[in-house]
C-alpha positions in Angstrom: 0.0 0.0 0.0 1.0 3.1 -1.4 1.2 6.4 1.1 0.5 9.2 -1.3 1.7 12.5 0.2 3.5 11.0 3.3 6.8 11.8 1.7 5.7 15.7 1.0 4.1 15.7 4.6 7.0 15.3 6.1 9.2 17.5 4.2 6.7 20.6 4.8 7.0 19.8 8.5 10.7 19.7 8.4 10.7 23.2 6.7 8.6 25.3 9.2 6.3 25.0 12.8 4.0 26.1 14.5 4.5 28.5 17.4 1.9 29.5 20.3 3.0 32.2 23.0 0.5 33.0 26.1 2.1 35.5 28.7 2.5 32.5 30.6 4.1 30.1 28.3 5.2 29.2 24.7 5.2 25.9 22.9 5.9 25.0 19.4 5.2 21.8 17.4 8.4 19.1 17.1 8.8 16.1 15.4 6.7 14.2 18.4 4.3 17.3 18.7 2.1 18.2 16.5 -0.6 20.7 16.1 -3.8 19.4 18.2 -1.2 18.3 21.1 0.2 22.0 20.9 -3.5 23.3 20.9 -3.9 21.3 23.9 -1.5 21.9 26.0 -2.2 26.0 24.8 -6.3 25.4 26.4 -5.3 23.2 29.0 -3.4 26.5 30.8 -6.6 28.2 30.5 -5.4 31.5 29.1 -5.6 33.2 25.7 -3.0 32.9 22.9 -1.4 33.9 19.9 -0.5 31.4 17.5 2.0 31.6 14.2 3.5 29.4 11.3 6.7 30.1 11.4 8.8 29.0 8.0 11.8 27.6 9.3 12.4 23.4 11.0 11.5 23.7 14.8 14.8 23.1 16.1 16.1 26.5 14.3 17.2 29.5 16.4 15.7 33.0 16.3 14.8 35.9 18.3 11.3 35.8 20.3 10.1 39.3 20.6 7.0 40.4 22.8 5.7 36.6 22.5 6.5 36.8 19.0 8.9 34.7 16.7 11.4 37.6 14.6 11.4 35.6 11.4 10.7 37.0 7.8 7.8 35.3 6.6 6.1 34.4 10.4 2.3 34.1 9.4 -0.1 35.0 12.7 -3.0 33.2 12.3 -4.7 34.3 15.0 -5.7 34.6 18.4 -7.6 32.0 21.1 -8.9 33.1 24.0 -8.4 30.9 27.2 -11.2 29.4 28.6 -11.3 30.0 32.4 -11.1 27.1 35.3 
């Protein structure tokens, strides 16, 4: 059995992550991480965040500025607000 798009899956993943940032903590997605865990662990602190696509592998260095990553090309997609305990 064939697994069409596995390959290409895991080269996109390779080339960026996704970064969340609360004023409490930040979290990004890794090779054993992936989105919905990061989500999870984001809503599971109960307070709002920012989240971002940021194009480079997760294990890259760069500046983190006011929560968010300094990298050319950083998408924000948006913020979640926390839901309180």
């Amino acid at each position: 059995m064939k697994m069409t798009g596995f390959k290409e899956k895991q080269e996109t993943q390779a080339k960026q992550h996704f970064f969340a940032a609360s004023v409490h903590e930040w979290v990004q997605t890794t090779p054993h991480r992936d989105l919905p865990a990061l989500i999870k662990m984001m809503e599971r602190s109960g307070h709002g965040y920012n989240l971002f696509l940021v194009p480079l592998p997760h294990d890259a260095e760069y500046m983190i500025n006011f929560f968010q990553p300094q990298v050319e090309g950083t998408q924000w997609l948006g913020y979640f607000e926390g839901k309180q305990k």
